[in-house]
PyMOL Python script that loads the backbone (N, CA, C, O; Angstrom):
from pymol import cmd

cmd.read_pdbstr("""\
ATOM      1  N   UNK A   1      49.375 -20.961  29.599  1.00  0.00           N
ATOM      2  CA  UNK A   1      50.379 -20.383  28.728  1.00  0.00           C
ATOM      3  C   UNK A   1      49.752 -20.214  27.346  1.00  0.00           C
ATOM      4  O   UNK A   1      49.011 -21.045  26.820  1.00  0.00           O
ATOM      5  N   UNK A   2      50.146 -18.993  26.789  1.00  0.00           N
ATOM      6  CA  UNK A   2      49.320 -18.842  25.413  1.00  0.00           C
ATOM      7  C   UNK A   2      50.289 -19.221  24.607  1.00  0.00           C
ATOM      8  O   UNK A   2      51.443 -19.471  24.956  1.00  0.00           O
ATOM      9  N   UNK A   3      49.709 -19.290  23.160  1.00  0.00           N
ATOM     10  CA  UNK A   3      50.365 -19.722  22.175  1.00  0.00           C
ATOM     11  C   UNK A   3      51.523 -19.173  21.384  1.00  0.00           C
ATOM     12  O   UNK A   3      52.333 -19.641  20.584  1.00  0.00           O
ATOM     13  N   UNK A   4      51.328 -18.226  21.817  1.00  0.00           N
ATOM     14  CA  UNK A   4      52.837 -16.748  21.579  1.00  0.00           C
ATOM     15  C   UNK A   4      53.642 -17.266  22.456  1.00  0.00           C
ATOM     16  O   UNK A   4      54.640 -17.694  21.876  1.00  0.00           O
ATOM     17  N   UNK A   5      53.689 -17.451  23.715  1.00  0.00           N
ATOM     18  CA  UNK A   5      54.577 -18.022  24.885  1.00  0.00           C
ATOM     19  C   UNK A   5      55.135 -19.049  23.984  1.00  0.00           C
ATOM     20  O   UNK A   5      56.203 -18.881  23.395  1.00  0.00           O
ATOM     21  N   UNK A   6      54.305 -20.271  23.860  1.00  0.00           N
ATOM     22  CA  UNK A   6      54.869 -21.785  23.479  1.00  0.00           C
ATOM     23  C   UNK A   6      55.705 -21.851  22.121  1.00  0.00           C
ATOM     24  O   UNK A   6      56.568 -22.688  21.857  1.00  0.00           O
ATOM     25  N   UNK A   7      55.270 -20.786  21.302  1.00  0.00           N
ATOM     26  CA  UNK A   7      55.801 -20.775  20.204  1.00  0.00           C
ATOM     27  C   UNK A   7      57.447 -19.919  20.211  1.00  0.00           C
ATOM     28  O   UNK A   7      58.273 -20.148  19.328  1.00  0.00           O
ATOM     29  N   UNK A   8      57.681 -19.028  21.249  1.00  0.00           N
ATOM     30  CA  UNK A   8      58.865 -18.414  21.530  1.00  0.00           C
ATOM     31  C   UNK A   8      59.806 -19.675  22.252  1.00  0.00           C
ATOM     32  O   UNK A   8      60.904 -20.156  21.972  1.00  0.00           O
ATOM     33  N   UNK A   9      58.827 -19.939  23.283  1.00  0.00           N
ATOM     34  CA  UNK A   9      59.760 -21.041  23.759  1.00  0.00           C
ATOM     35  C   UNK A   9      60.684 -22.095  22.748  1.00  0.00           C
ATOM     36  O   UNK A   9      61.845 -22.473  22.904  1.00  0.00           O
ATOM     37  N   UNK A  10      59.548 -22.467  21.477  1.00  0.00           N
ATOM     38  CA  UNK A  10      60.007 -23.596  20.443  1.00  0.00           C
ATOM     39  C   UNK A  10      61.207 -22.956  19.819  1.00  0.00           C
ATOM     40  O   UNK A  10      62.100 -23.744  19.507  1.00  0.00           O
ATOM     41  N   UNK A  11      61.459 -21.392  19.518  1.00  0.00           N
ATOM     42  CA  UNK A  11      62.462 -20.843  19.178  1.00  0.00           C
ATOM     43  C   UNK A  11      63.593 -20.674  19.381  1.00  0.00           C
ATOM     44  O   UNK A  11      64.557 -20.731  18.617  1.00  0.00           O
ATOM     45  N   UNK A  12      63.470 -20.307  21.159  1.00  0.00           N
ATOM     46  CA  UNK A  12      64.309 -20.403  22.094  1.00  0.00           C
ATOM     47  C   UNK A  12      65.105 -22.077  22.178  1.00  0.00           C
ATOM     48  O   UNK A  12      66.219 -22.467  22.527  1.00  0.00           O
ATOM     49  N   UNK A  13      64.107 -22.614  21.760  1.00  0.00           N
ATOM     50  CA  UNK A  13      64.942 -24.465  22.133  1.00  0.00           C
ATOM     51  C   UNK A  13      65.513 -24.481  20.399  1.00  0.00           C
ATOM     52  O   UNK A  13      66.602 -25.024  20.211  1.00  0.00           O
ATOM     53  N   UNK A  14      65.047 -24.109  19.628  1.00  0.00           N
ATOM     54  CA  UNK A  14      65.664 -24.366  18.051  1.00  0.00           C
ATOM     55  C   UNK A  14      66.554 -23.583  17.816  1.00  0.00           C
ATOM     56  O   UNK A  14      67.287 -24.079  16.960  1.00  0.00           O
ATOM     57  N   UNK A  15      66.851 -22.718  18.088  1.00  0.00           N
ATOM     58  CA  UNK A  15      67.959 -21.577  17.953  1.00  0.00           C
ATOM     59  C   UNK A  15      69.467 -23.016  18.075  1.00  0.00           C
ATOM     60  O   UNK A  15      70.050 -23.721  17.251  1.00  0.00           O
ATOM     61  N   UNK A  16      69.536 -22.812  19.661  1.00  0.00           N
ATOM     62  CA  UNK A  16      70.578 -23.691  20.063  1.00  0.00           C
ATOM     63  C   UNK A  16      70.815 -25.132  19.056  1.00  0.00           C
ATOM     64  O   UNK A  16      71.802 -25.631  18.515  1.00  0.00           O
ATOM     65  N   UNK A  17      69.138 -25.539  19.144  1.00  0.00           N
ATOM     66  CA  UNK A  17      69.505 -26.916  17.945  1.00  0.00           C
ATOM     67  C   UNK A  17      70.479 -26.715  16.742  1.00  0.00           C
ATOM     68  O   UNK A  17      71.320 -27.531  16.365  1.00  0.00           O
ATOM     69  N   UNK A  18      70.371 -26.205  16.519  1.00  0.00           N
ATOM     70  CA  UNK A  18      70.658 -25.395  14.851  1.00  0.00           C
ATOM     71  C   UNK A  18      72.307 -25.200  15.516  1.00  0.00           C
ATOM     72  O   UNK A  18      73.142 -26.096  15.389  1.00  0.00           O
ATOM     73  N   UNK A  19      72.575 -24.017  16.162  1.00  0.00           N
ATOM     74  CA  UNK A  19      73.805 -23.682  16.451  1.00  0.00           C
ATOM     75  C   UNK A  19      74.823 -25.042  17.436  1.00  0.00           C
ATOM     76  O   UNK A  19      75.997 -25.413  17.433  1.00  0.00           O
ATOM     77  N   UNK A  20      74.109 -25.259  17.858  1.00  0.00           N
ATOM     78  CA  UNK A  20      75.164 -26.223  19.230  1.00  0.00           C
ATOM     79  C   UNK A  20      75.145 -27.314  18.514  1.00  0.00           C
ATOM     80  O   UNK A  20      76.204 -27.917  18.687  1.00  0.00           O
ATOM     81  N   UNK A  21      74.229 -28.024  17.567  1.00  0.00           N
ATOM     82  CA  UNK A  21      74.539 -29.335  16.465  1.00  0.00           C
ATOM     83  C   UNK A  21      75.648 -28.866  15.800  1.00  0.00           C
ATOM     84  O   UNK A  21      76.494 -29.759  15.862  1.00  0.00           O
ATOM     85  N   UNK A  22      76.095 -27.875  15.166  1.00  0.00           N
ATOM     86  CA  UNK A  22      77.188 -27.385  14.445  1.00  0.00           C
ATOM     87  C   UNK A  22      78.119 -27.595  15.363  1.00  0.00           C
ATOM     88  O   UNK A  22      79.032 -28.379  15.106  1.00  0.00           O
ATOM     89  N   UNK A  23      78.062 -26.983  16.504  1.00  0.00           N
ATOM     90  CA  UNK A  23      79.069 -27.487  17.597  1.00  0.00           C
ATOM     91  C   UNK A  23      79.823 -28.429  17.790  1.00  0.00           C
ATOM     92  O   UNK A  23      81.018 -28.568  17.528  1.00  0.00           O
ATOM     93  N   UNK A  24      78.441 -29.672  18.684  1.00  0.00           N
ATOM     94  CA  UNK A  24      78.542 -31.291  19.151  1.00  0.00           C
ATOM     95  C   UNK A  24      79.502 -31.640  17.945  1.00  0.00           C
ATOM     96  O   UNK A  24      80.574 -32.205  18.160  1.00  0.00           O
ATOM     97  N   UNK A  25      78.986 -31.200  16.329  1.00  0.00           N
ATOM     98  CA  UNK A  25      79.546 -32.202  15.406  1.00  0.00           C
ATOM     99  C   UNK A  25      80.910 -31.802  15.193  1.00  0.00           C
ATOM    100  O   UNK A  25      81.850 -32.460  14.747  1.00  0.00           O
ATOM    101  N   UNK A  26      80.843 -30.271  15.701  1.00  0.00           N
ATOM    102  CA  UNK A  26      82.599 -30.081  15.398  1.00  0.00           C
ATOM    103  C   UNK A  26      83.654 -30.585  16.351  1.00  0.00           C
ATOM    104  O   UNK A  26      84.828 -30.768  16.030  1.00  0.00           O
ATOM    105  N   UNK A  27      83.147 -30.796  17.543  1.00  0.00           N
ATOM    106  CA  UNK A  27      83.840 -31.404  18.346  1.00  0.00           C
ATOM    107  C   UNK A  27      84.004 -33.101  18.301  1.00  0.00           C
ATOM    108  O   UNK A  27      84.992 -33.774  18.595  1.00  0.00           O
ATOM    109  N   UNK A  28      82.913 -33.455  17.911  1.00  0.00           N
ATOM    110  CA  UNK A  28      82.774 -35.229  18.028  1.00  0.00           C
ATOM    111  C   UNK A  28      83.076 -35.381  17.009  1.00  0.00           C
ATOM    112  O   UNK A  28      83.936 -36.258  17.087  1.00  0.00           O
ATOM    113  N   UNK A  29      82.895 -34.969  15.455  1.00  0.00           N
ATOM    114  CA  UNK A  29      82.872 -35.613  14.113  1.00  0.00           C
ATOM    115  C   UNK A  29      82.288 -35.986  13.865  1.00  0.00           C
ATOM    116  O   UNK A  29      82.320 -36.048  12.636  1.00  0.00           O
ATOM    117  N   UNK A  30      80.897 -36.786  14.572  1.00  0.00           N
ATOM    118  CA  UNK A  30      80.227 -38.081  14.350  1.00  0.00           C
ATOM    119  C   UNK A  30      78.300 -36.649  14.578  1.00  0.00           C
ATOM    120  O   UNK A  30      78.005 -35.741  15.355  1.00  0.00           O
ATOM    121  N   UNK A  31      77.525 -37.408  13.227  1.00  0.00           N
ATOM    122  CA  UNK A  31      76.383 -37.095  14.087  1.00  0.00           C
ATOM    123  C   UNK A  31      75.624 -38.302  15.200  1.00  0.00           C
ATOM    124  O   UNK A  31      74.400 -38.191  15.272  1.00  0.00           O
ATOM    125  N   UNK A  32      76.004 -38.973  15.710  1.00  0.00           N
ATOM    126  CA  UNK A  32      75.742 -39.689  16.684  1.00  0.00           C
ATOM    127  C   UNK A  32      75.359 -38.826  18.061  1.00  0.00           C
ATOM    128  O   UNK A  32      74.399 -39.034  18.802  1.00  0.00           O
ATOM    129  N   UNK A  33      76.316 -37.869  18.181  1.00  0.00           N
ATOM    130  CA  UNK A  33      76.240 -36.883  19.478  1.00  0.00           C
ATOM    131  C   UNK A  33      75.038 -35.727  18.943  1.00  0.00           C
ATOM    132  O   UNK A  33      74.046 -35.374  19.582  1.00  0.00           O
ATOM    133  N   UNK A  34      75.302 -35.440  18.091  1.00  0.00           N
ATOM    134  CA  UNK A  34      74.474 -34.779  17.401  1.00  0.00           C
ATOM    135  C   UNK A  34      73.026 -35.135  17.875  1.00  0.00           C
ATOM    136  O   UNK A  34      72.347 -34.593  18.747  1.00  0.00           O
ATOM    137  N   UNK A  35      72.761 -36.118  17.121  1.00  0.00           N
ATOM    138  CA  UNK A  35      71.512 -36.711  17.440  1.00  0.00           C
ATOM    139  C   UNK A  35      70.734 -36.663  18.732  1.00  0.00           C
ATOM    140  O   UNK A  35      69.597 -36.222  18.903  1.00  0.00           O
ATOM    141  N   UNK A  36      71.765 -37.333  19.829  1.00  0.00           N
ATOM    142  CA  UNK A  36      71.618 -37.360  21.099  1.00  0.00           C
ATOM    143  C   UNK A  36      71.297 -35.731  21.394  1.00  0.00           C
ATOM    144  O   UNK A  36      70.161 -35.343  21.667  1.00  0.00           O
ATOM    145  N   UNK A  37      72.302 -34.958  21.313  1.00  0.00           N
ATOM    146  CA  UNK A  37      71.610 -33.705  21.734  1.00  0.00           C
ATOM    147  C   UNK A  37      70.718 -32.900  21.366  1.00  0.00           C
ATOM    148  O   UNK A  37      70.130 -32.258  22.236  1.00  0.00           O
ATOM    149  N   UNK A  38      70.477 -32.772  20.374  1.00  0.00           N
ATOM    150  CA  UNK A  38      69.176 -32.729  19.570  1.00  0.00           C
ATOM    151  C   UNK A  38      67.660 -33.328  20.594  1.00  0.00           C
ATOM    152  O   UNK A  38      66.842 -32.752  21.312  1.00  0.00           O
ATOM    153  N   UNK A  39      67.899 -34.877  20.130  1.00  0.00           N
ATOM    154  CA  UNK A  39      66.739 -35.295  21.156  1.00  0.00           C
ATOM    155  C   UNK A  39      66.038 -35.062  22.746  1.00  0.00           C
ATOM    156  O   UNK A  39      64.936 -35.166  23.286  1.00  0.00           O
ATOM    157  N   UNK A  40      67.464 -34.675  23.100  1.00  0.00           N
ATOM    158  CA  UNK A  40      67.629 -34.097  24.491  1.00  0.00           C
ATOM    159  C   UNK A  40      67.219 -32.682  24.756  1.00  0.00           C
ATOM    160  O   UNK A  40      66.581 -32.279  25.727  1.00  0.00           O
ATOM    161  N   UNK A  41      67.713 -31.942  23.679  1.00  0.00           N
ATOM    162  CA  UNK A  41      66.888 -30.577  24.017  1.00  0.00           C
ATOM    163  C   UNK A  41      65.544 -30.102  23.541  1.00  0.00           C
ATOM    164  O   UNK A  41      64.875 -29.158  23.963  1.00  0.00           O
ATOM    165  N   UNK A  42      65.199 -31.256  22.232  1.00  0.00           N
ATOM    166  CA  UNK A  42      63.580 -31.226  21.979  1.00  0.00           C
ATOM    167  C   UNK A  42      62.662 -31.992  23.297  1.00  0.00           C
ATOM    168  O   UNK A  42      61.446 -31.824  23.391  1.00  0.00           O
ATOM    169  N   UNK A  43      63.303 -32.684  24.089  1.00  0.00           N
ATOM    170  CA  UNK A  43      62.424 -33.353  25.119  1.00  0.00           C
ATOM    171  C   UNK A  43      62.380 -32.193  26.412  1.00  0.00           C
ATOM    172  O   UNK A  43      61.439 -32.140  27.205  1.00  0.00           O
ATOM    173  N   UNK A  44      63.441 -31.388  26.458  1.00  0.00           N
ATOM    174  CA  UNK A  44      63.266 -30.237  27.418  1.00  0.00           C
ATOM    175  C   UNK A  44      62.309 -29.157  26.989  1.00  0.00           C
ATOM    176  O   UNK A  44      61.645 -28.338  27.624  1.00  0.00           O
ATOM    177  N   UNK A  45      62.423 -29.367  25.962  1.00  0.00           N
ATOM    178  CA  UNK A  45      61.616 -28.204  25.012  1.00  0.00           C
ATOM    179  C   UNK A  45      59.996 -28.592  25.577  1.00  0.00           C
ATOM    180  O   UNK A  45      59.157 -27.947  26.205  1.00  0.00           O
ATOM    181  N   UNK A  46      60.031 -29.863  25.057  1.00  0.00           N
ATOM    182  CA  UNK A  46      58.771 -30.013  24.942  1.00  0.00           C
ATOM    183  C   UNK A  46      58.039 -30.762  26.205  1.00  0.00           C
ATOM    184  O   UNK A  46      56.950 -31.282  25.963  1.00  0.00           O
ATOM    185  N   UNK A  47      58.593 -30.857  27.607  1.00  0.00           N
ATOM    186  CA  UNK A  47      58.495 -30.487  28.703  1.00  0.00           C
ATOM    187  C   UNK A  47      57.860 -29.012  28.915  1.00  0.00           C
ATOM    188  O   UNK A  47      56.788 -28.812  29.485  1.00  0.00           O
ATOM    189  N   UNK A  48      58.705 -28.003  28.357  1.00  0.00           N
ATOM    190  CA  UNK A  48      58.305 -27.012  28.964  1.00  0.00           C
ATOM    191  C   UNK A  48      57.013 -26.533  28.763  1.00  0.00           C
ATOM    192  O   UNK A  48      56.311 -25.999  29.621  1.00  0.00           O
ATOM    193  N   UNK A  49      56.636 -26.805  27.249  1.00  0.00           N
ATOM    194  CA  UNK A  49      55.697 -26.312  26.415  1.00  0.00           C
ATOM    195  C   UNK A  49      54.328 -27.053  26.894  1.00  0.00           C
ATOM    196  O   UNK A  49      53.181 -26.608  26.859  1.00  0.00           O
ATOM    197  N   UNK A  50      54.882 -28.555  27.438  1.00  0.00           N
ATOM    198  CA  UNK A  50      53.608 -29.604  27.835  1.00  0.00           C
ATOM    199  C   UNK A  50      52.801 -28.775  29.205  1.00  0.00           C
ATOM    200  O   UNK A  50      51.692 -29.174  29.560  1.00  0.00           O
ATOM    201  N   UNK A  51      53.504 -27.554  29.940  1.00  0.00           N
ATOM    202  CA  UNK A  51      52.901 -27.328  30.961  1.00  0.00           C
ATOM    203  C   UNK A  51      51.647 -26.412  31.161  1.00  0.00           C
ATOM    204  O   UNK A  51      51.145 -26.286  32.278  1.00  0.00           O
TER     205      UNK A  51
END
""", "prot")
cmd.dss("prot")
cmd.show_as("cartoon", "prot")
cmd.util.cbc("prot")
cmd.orient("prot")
């Protein structure tokens, strides 16, 4: 995978960070969930990118 690939991918996973944290927190209140999902989609992220 080239580096144009890995770097779209990082976009593709930060986009959502950015938008769906606004989300989690509007629904939970708390960044606690926040956090959690955050960590959760940088570890998918960076799964994908590890391949």
């Amino acid at each position: 995978m080239d580096i144009s690939r890995k770097l779209g991918i990082l976009v593709f996973c930060g986009v959502p960070a950015i938008i769906g944290g606004g989300i989690v927190y509007g629904m939970a209140g708390s960044y606690t969930p926040v956090a959690v999902y955050e960590i959760i989609l940088y570890l998918v992220g960076g799964a994908i990118i590890s391949k």
